[in-house]
N, C-alpha and C positions, 0 to 999 in steps of 0.2 A: 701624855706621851702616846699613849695607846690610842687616843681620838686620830694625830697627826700620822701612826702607821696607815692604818685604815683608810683615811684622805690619800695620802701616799701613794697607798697600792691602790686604790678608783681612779683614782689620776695615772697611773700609768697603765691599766689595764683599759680605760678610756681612749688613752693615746695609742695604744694598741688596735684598738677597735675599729678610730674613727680615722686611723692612717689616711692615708692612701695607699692601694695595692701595686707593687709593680704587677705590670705583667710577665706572666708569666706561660712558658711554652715547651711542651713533648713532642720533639719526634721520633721518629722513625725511621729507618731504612731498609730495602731489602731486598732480596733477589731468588730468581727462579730460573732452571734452566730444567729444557727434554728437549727431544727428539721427535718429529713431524715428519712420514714417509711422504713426501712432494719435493719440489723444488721450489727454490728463493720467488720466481715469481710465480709460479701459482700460489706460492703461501701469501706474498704481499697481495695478491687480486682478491682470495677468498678474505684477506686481516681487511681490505677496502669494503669489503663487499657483506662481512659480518662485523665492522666495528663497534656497532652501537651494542651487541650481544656479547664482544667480548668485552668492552669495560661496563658492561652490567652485569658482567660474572664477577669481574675484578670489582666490585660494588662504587662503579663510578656510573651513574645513569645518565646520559644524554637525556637532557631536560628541554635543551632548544638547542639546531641547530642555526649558528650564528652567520654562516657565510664566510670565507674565507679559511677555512680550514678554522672557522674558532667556532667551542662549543661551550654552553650552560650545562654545569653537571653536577649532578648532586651524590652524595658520598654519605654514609648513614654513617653513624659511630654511636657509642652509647652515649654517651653528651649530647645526641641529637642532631638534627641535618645539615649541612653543609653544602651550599651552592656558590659554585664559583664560574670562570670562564678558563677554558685552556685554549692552546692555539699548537694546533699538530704539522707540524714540517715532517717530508721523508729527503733522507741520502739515501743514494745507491753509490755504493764504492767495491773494492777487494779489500780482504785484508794482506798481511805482509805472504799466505800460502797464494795466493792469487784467485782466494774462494770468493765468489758473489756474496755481497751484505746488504740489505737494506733494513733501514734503521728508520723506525719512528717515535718523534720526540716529542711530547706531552707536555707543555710547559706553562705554568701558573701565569694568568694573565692581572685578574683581578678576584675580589673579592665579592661577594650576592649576597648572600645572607651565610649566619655560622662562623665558624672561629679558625677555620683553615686562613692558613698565611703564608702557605709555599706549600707549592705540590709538583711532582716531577716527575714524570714517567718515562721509560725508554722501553722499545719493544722491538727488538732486532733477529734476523731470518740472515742463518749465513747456513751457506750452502758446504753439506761434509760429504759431499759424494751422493747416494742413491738417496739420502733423508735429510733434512735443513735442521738445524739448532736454531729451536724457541729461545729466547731470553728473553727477560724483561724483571728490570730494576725499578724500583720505585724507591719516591723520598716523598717522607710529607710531614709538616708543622703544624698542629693546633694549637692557638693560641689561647689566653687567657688564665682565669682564677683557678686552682685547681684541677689540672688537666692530668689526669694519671698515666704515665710513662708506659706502662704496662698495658692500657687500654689503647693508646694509640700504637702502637706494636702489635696488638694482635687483631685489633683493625688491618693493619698493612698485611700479614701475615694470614689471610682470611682473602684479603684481594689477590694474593698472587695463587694462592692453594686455587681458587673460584675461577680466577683465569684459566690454570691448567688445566683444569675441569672440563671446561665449558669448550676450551678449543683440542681435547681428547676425543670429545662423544661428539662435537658438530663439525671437525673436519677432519676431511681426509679419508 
């Protein structure tokens, strides 16, 4: 009796083992907003003109540029590096005050190496009078075994604090 426990629980502590793992996935969301003394387009000319310094503050490094508005970028986390491709569009619109906006869109292309599996960024310049409103949202997925919720959150939360930073002390 006591032999067939023993069998029992190795046999199911086996089948535990030798599963298969679903995959599994944390993400993230988040958002940043200040205030920038310029206007809508001097801020999008110097965001052209210092991109690659701002998402290497937001810890997204331009690794290659790809042509067409699409870049190889790699993204640190504590689970290690992340390279992917994004592809950045800009609108210029008003919103419903009839303030200037231009908005750039950061959007997961594919995968390079690492365990990112959606990433998204938005980084929008609307014009409030004498100073523009910064904003910029982010969304991102790391996938696989054991990915802690908590680490990919302050990964995210690390990129937009580093943005604000970076675009405080180099413009303006």
């Amino acid at each position: 009796m006591q032999r067939s426990l023993i069998l029992c629980t190795l046999a199911a502590v086996l089948a535990v083992v030798l599963a298969p793992t679903v995959a599994q996935a944390a993400s993230a969301k988040g958002y940043n907003t200040f205030e920038i003394p310029t206007t809508v387009d001097e801020a999008a000319k110097w965001y052209e003109a210092n991109r690659a310094g701002v998402l290497k503050a937001s810890n997204c490094r331009i690794v290659k540029d790809l042509g067409e508005s699409q870049y190889q970028v790699q993204v640190n986390t504590p689970i290690g590096a992340n390279q992917f491709v994004i592809k950045e569009s800009r609108k210029d619109t008003t919103n419903d005050k009839d303030q200037k906006v231009t908005t750039y869109f950061q959007t997961y292309v594919r995968n390079v190496s690492g365990r990112t599996s959606a990433c998204k960024v938005v980084i929008q310049f609307t014009e409030t009078g004498e100073k523009t409103k910064f904003q910029m949202w982010m969304d991102i997925t790391v996938s696989g075994r054991f990915v802690p919720q908590f680490a990919v959150q302050n990964v995210l939360n690390g990129c937009l604090s580093g943005c604000e930073a970076y675009v405080r002390e180099n413009a303006f």
